[in-house]
N, C-alpha and C positions, 0 to 999 in steps of 0.2 A: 259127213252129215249122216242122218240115222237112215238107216235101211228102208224102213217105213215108207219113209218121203218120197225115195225114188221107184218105190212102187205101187207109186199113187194109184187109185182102181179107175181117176179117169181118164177115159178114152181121148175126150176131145179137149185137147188143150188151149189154157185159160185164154192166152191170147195168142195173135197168127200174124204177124206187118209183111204181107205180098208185095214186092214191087216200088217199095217207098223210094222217088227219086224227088229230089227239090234242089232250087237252084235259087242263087241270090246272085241274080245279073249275069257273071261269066263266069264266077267261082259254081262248081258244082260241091254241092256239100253233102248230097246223100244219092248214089248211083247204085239204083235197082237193088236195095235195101231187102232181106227175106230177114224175120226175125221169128222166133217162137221161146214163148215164155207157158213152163207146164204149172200146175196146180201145187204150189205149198215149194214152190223151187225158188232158187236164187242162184240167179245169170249173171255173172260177172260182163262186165260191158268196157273193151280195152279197148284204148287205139291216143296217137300222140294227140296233141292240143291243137282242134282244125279236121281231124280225121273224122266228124260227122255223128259222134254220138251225140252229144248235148242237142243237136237238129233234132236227129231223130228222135230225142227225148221228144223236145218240145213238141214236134207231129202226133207225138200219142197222147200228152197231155191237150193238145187243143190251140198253144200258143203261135204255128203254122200249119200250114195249110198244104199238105203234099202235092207237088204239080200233079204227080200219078202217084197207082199204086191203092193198094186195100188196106183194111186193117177189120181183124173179126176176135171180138172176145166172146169166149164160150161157143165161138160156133157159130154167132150170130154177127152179121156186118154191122157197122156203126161209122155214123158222121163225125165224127170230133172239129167241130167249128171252133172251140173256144175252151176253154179251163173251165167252164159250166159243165160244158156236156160230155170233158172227160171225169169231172166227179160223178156227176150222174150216171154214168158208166161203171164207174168204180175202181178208177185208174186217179190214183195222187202220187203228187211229185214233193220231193223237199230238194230247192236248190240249194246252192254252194251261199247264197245270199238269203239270207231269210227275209220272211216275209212279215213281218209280226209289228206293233202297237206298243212302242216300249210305256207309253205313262198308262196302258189296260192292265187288267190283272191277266192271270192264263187262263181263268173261265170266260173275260171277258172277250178276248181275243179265238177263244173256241168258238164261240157263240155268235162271230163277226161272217154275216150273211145266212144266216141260219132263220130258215120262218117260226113267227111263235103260235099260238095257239090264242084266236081269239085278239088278236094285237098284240099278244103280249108272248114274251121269249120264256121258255121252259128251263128256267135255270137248277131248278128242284132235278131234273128230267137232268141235265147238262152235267149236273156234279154227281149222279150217278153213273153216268157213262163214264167219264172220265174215274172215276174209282172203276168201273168193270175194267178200262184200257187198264188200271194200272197193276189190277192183280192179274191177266191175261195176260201179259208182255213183260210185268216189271217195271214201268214207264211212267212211275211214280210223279207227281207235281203239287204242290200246292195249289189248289182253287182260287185263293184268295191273293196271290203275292204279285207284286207288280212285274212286268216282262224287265223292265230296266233295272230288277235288281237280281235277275237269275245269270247265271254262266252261259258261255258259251255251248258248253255244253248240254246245258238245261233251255235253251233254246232251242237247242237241234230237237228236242227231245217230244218240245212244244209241236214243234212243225210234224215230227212222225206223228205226235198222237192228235194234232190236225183232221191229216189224213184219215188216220182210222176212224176218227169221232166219225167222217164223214161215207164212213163205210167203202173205205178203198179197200178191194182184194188186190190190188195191182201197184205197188208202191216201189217209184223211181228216189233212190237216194243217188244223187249226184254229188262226188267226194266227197262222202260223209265223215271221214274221219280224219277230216285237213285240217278241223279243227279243235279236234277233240286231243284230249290225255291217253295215257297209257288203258290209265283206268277205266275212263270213258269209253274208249274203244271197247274194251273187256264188255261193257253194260252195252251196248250198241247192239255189239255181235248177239247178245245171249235173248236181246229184245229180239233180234232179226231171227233166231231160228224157232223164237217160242208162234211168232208170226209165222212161219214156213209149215209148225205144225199144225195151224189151226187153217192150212191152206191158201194163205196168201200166197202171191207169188211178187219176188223181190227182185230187181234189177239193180243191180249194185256197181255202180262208175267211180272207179278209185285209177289212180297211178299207184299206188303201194301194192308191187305185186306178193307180198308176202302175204299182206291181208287177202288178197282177192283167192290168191290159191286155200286161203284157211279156211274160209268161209261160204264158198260159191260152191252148187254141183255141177254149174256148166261153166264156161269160157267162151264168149262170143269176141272176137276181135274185128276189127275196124280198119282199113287204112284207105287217109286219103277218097272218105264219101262212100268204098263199098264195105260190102262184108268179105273178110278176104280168110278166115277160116271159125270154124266151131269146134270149142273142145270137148267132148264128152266127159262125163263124171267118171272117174278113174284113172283118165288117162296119165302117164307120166310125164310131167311137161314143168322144165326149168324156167324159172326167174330168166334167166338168158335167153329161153328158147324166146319165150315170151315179148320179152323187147325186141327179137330179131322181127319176129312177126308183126308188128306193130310199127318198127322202125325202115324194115324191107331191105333192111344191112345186118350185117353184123355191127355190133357197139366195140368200144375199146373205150375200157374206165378210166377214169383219169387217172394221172401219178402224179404223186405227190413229191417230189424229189429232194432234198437237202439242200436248203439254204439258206447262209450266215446272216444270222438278226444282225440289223443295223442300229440308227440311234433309237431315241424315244420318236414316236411322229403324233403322239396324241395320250396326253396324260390326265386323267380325274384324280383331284386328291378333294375329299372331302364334301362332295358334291351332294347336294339336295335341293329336289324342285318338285313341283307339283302339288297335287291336292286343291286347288284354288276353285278348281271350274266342276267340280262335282267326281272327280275320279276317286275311286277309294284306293288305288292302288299309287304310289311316290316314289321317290328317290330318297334318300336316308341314307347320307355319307358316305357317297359309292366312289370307293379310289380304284384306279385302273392303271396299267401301261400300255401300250399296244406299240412292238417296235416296229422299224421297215423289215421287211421279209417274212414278217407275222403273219397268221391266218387264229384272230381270238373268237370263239366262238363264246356262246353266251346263251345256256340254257336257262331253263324255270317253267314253272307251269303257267298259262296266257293269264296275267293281271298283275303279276308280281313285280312289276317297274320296267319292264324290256323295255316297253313301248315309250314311255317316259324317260328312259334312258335316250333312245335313240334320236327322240326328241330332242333332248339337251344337245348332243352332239351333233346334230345337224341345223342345230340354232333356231328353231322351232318352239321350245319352253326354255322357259329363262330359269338359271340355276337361283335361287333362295338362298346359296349359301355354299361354299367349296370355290373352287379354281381348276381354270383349266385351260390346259397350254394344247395348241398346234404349233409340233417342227420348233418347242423350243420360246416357241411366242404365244406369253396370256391372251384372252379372250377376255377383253371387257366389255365390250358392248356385243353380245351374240345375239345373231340375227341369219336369216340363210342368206342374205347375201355376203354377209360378212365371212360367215364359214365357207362357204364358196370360195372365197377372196382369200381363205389361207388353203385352198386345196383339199379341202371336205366334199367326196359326192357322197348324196344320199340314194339310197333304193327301199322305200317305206314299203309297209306292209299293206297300207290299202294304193293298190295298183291303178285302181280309176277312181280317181277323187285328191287326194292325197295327193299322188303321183301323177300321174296323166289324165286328162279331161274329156271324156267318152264324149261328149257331144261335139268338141272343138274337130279339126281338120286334124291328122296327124303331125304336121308339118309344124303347126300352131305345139299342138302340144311338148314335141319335143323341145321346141326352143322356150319355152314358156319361161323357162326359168333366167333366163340370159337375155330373152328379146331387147332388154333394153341397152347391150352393150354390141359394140360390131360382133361378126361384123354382120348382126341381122338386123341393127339399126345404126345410123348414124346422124346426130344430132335431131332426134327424134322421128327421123323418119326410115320407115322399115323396107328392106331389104328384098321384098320376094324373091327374087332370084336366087340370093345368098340362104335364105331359108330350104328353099326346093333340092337345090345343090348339098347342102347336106345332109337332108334326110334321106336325100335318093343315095346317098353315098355310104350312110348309117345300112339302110335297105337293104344297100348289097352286099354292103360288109358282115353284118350279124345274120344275113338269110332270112328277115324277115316277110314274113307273106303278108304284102300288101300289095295293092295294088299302083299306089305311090302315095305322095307327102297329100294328096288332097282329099284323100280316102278319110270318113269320120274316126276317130280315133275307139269309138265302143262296137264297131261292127271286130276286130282283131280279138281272136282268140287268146286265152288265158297266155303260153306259153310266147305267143308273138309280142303279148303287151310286156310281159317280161322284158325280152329281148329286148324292145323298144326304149325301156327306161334303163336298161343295160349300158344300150349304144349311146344314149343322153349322157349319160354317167361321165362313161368312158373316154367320152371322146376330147373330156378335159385333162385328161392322165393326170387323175386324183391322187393323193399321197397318200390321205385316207378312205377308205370305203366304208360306208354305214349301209348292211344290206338287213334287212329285218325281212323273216318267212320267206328268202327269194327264191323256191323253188314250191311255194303252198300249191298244187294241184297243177303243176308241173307235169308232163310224161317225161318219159324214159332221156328219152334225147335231150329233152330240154333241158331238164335237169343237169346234166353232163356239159350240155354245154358252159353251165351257167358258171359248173365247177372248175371246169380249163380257165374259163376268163379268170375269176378269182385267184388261180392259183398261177398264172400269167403275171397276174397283178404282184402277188407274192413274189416270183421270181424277177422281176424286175427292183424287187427292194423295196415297195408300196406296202401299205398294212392296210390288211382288211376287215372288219370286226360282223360277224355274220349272228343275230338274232333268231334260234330257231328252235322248237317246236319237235322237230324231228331230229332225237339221239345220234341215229346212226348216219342220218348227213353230218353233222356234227365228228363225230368219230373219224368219218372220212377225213375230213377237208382241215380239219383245225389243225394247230400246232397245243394250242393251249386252251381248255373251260370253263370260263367261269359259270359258277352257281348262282341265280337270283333267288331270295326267299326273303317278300312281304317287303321287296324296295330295297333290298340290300344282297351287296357279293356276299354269301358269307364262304364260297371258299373259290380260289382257282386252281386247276388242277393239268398237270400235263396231259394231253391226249393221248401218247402212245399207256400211260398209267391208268387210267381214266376206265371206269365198268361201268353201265348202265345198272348194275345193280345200283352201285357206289352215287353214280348222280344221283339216281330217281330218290334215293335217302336223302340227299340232299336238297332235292325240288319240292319235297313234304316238309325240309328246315329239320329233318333228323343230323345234325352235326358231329355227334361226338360218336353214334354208330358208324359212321363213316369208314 
């Protein structure tokens, strides 16, 4: 970062968190907490999923209430009761979930709580600010375009300049780049440092330690509720050191090790589905193989038919047109319990909703899917004990931290609720695996773990088809790539062959550069 920056002339820095500890019943999530964020900086913020950042975010945005502990920006103490009176402060957050009014436009959705002038809202006033944010930052938007027809990325974009409209110096991006492109990222980063020079000060919560060391002047790490080290701007400090820090072991990456393809366990020939229910992105004659021992990964940029893919194979949207066999056996009537019933688990990309049901009990959620066959019901009546018994036993198997199967299922951190629909998965030893994003905002550890099971899966002769977003997990763990571009493979390519240049050509539908 530029020289400038880290020799800011002020003294007293932007903000100072003394002592933040909070606790949720007998998990402690933030113990004796010191944080400092300087003027036009950007604080990488690391620690695994559970390790107490996302707390401590929400303590400074307003969303909890620290048992103890201070917090002083510019110098000055401040109450934060609520998300009111940390904008008022001048502290905004963009979570990992956005917040936003898909049938509003993006002025309309700026302008949502905002006082007008006389009754009435300052929209004249509105669409000037937002052109100041966009020549200031780069953070371009349409005024007039509806939220539900922007990207993902042009979302995230909405919620930073949110923020800004609302005169945040102080702006927490949690995972911001979970769901963004290559490119995206590139436009992210160059918003974030044009904001550092005009003195904002930036906290930046990613797992991708390659971005974090690009981008950050400091290093604050986290494990398990404290602060357990800070890294200075220069220091020399590995991707490795990094996860040990974080993880409080040493890591060991998976291997990937050599083994013999078996038959077919999951074949598309000619498949198309979708478009019905308002999606612009489909399926358009997508043939596949995926043998036992196989790890198929399956890149593209987010809209381009993954998700409608994944759909299809875990019986979810119903194909329009093509065929498709599991182990050998058509699929005529698909439905998930049907593809259940030929040995399809799924692992979707939205984790609570989709997957698992944040309000329900744990125990509920993971059986949710089977509840109605033993042995957690029989002839219509359910099981508790046989529910209890295998969550506690999932629990201890995958490590996950809960406190047991009666725990709500949306209190579990990102990396646990993984794990959760992991062990769900798993514990039907599936022949196919459909994992879409299964490591999105993931740490270090998790991530690793997620890879051993998969590739466990693999050596046992199981095929697993992994939907992902990130290249170089992809790179890892696949045997073979395919390409999505506008709903269709247009190529698949061997892994160990396979360049990030060579995909990202192909995720634009450049084919013959190739």
């Amino acid at each position: 970062m530029e020289a400038g920056r880290k020799a800011m002339s002020e003294t007293v820095p932007l903000l100072v968190l003394r002592g933040i500890t909070k606790a949720f019943g007998s998990v402690q999530a933030n113990r004796d907490v010191d944080l400092t964020l300087r003027h036009g900086e950007v604080l990488g913020l690391l620690g695994e999923n559970g390790a107490g950042k996302t707390t401590l975010m929400n303590i400074l945005f307003g969303l909890y209430a620290a048992d103890s502990g201070t917090i002083s920006i510019e110098g000055r103490p401040v109450a934060l009761h609520a998300s009111a009176d940390a904008l008022a402060a001048g502290v905004g957050m963009v979570h990992q979930h956005f917040h936003l009014v898909p049938r509003h436009s993006v002025l309309e959705n700026l302008m949502v709580g905002q006082k007008g002038r006389g009754g009435r809202l300052d929209e004249k006033g509105a669409r000037a600010r937002l052109g100041e944010i966009a020549g200031q930052f780069g953070l371009g938007l349409d005024p007039d375009r509806p939220v539900s027809r922007l990207s993902v990325g042009e979302q995230q974009r909405l919620e930073i300049v949110k923020a800004l409209f609302r005169g945040a110096r102080i702006l927490i991006l949690d995972e911001p780049t979970s769901v963004l492109t290559p490119q995206e990222t590139e436009g992210l980063f160059a918003a974030i440092r044009a904001m550092a020079e005009r003195g904002v000060g930036v906290v930046f919560i990613s797992h991708k330690l390659n971005e974090v060391r690009a981008i950050t002047d400091r290093i604050a790490v986290m494990r398990q509720g404290a602060m357990v080290a800070v890294i200075e701007a220069g220091a020399e400090t590995s991707n490795h050191r990094l996860a040990e820090l974080m993880c409080g072991h040493e890591l060991a990456p998976p291997v990937k090790r050599p083994v013999e393809t078996g038959r077919v366990l999951l074949r598309l020939e000619r498949v198309s589905a979708g478009g019905g229910d308002g999606r612009t992105a489909a399926l358009s004659e997508v043939s596949l193989e995926l043998r036992g021992g196989e790890i198929l990964g399956v890149a593209g940029v987010s809209g381009n038919g993954q998700r409608e893919l994944a759909e299809v194979i875990a019986g979810i949207l119903e194909p329009t047109d093509g065929r498709i066999e599991v182990d050998g056996e058509p699929v005529t009537r698909p439905s998930p319990k049907a593809m259940q019933g030929l040995g399809v688990g799924d692992i979707p990309e939205d984790r609570i909703g989709a997957g698992l049901l944040g309000g329900l009990p744990l125990g509920d959620s993971m059986t949710l899917p089977r509840i109605d066959r033993p042995p957690f019901s029989r002839h219509g009546v359910l099981s508790r004990g046989a529910i209890r018994a295998f969550v506690t036993e999932q629990i201890l198997r995958f490590g996950i931290k809960a406190e047991g199967p009666e725990v709500r299922t949306g209190t579990l951190s990102g990396g646990n609720l993984q794990k959760a629909l992991l062990a769900r998965e798993l514990a039907w030893d599936p022949l196919v695996l459909v994992a879409a994003q299964p490591t999105r905002g993931l740490d270090v550890a998790a991530q690793e773990f997620v890879y051993n099971e998969f590739l466990d899966l693999r050596a046992r002769g199981r095929a697993v088809l992994v939907i992902s977003e990130d290249l170089e997990e992809l790179f890892e763990i696949s045997d073979r790539i395919a390409v999505m571009f506008e709903g269709r493979v247009i190529d698949v390519l061997d892994a160990a062959e396979a360049t990030a240049a060579r995909v990202g050509l192909l995720m634009a539908g450049v084919r013959e550069a190739a």
